[in-house]
ZADRENVEX-960343 format. One record per residue (C-alpha): residue number from 1; x, y, z. Coordinates in steps of 0.1 Angstrom, whole numbers, m for minus. Each point is the difference from the previous one (the first is absolute). Layout:
<pts>
@resi = NUM X = X Y = Y Z = Z
...
</pts>
This chain:
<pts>
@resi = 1 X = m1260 Y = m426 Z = m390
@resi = 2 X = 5 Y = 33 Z = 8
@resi = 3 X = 30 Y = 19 Z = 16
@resi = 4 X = m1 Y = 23 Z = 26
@resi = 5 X = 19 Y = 23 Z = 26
@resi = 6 X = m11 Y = m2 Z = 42
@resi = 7 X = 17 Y = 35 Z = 8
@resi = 8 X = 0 Y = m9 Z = 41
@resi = 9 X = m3 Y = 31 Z = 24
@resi = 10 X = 25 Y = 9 Z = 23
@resi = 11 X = 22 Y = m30 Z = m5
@resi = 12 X = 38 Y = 7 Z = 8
@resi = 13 X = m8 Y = 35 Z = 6
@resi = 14 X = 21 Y = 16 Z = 26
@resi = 15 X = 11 Y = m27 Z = 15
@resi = 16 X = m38 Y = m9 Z = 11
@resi = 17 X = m15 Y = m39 Z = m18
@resi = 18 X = 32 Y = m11 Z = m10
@resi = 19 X = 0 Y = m28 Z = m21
@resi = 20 X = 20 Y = m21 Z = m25
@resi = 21 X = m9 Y = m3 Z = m39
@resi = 22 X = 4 Y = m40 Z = 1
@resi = 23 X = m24 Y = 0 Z = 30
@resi = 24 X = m29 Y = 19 Z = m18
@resi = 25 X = 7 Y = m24 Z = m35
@resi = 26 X = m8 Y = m27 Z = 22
@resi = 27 X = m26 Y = 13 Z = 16
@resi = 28 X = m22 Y = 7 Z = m39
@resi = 29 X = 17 Y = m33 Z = m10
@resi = 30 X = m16 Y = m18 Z = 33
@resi = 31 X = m30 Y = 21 Z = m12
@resi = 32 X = m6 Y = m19 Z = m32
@resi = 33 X = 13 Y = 31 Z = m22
@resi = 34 X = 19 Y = m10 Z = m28
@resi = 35 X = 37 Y = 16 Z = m9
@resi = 36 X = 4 Y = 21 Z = 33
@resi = 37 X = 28 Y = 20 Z = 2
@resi = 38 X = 7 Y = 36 Z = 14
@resi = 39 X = 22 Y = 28 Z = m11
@resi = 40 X = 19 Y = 21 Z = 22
@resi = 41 X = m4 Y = 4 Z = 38
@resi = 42 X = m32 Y = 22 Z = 4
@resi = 43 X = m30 Y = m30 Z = m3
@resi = 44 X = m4 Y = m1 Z = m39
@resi = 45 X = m10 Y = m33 Z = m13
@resi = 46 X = m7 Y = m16 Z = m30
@resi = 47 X = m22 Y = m33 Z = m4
@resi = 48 X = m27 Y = m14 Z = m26
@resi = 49 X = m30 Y = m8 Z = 11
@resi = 50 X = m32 Y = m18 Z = m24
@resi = 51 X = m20 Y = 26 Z = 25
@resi = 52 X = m15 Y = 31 Z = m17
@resi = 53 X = m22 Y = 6 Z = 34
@resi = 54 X = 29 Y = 32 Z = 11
@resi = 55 X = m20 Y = m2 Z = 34
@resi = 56 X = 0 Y = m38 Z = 4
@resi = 57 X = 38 Y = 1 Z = m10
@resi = 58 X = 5 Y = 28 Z = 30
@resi = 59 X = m22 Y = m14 Z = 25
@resi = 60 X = 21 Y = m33 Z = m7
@resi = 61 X = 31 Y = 15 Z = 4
@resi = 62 X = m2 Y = 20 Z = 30
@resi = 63 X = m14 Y = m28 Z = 20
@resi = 64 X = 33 Y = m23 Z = m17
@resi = 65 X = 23 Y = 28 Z = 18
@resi = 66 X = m19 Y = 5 Z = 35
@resi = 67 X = 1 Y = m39 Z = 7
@resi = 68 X = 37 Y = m2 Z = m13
@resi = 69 X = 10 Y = 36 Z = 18
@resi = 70 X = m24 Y = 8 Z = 29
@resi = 71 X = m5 Y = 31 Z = m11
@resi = 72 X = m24 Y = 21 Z = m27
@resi = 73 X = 10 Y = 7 Z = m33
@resi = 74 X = m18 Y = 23 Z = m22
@resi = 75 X = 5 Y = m14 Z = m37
@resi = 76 X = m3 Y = 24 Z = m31
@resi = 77 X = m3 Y = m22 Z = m26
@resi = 78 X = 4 Y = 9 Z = m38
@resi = 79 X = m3 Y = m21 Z = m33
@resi = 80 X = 30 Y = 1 Z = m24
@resi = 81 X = m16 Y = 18 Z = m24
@resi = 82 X = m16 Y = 25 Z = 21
@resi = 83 X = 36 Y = 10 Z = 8
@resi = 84 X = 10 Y = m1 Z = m41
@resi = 85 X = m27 Y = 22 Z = m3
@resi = 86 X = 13 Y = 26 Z = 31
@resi = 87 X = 36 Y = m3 Z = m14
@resi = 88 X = m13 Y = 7 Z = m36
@resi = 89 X = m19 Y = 30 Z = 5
@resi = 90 X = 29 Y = 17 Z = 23
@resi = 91 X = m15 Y = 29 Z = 19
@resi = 92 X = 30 Y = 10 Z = 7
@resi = 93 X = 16 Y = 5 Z = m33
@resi = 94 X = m3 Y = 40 Z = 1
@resi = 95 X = 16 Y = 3 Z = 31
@resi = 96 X = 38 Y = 14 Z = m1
@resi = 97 X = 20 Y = m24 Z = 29
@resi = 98 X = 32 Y = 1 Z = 15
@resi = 99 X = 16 Y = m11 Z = 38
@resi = 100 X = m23 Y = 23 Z = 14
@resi = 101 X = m36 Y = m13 Z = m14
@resi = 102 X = m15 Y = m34 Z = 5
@resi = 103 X = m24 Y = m15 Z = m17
@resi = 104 X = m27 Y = m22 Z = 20
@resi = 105 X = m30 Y = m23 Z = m7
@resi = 106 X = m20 Y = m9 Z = 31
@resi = 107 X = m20 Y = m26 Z = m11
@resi = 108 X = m35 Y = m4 Z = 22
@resi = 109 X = m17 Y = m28 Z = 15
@resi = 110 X = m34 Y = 19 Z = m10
@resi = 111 X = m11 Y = 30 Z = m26
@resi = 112 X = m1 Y = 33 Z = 24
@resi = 113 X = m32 Y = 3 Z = 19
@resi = 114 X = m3 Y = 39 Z = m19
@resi = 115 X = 17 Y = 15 Z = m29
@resi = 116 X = 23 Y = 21 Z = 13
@resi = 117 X = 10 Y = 34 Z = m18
@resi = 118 X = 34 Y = 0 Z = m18
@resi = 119 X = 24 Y = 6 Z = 5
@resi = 120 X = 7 Y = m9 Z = 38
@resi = 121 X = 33 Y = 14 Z = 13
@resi = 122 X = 15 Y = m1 Z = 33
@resi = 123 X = 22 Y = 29 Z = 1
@resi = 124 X = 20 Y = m9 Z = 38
@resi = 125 X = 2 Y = m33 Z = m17
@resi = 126 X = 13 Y = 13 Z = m38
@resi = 127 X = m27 Y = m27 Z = m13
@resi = 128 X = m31 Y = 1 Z = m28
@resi = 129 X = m25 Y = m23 Z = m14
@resi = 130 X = 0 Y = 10 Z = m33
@resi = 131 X = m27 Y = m27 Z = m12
@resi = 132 X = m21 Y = m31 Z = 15
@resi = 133 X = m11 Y = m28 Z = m26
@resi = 134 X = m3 Y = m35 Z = m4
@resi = 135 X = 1 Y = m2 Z = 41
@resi = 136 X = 37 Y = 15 Z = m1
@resi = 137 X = 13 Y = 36 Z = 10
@resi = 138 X = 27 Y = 14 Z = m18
@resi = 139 X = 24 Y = 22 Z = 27
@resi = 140 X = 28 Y = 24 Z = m10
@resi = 141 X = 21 Y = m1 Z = 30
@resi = 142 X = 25 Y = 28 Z = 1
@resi = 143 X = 31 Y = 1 Z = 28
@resi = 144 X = m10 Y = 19 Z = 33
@resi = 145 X = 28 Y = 25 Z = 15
@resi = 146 X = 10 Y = m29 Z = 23
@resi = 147 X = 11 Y = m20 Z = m34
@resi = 148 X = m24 Y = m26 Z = 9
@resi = 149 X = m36 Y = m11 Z = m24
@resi = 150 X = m33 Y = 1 Z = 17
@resi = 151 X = m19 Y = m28 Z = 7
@resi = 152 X = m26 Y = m4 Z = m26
@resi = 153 X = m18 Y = m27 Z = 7
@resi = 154 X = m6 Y = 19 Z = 32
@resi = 155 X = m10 Y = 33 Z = m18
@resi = 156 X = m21 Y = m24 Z = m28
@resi = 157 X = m25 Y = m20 Z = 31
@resi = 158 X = m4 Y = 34 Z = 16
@resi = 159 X = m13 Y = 18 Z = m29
@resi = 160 X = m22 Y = m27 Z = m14
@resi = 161 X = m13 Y = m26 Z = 27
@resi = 162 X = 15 Y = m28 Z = m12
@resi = 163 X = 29 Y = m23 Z = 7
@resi = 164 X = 26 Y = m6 Z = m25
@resi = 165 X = 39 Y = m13 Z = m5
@resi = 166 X = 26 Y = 24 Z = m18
@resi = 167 X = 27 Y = m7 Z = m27
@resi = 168 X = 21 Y = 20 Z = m18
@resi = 169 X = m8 Y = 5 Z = m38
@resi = 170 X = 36 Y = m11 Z = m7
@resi = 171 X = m4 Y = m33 Z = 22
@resi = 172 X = m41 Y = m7 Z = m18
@resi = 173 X = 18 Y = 3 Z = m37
@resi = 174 X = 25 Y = m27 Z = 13
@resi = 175 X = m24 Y = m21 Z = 18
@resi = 176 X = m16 Y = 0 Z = m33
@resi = 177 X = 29 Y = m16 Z = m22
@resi = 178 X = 4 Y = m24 Z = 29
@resi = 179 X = m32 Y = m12 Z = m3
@resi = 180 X = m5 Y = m6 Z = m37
@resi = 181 X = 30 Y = m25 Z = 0
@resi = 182 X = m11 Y = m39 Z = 9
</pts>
């Protein structure tokens, strides 16, 4: 069996494909997926599978949520150890934070069409994408004059042609300890 992580785009984001937690564990569960269970609100969840076949597991899952939502999902879908891996090699372990800096992975459906120059920075929206690897880019965020973020999973399509579903580094490293228990 392997574990993995269906990061679901734009799932309980601003008030738009609201759903409950219980309602997607069912949903895997009713899927054949073994040990379904989310974490947190934003479409995170955690299942085994006997599947290596990443696209199989995908294709399988976003037809499971269009017949049980009646609506498209785009799943991002990540093995437990490919996350180890991400967590273990911390890009972000030179950079200084504090209230006003926030660290982002978008993780992508696809690697970028082009290898884009870094690093990528949005200056009217104080972001950068410092790196792209392992079909993730890393995103210092850093508080606008308004005292709001940006949007970087916005910024991060844009700039490289490919969907993807953001999480905050903190949230990823805590995902992470959730999902090795079991």
């Amino acid at each position: 069996m392997t574990r993995y992580v269906a990061f679901l785009r734009k799932i309980n984001v601003g008030g738009q494909n609201l759903m409950k937690m219980d309602e997607l564990t069912r949903i895997f569960t009713a899927a054949g997926f073994k040990n379904a269970r989310t974490y947190i609100q934003c479409g995170n969840v955690i299942f085994d599978s006997a599947s290596a076949n990443e696209v199989g597991l995908r294709k399988k899952i976003e037809k499971a949520l269009r017949q049980a939502l009646g609506y498209e999902v785009t799943v991002i879908l990540r093995s437990l150890r490919e996350i180890e891996a991400i967590v273990k090699r911390n890009p972000f372990k030179k950079i200084k934070t504090d209230g006003d800096v926030m660290l982002c992975i978008v993780f992508l459906a696809d690697e970028p069409q082009h290898k884009p120059r870094l690093p990528l920075a949005s200056k009217t929206e104080k972001l950068e994408i410092f790196e792209v690897k392992d079909r993730a880019a890393f995103i210092i965020a850093r508080r606008k004059q308004t005292g709001w973020f940006g949007f970087p999973n916005n910024f991060a399509e844009k700039e490289l042609g490919v969907l993807g579903t953001t999480r905050q580094w903190s949230t990823l490293n805590k995902l992470l300890k959730s999902a090795e228990r079991i």
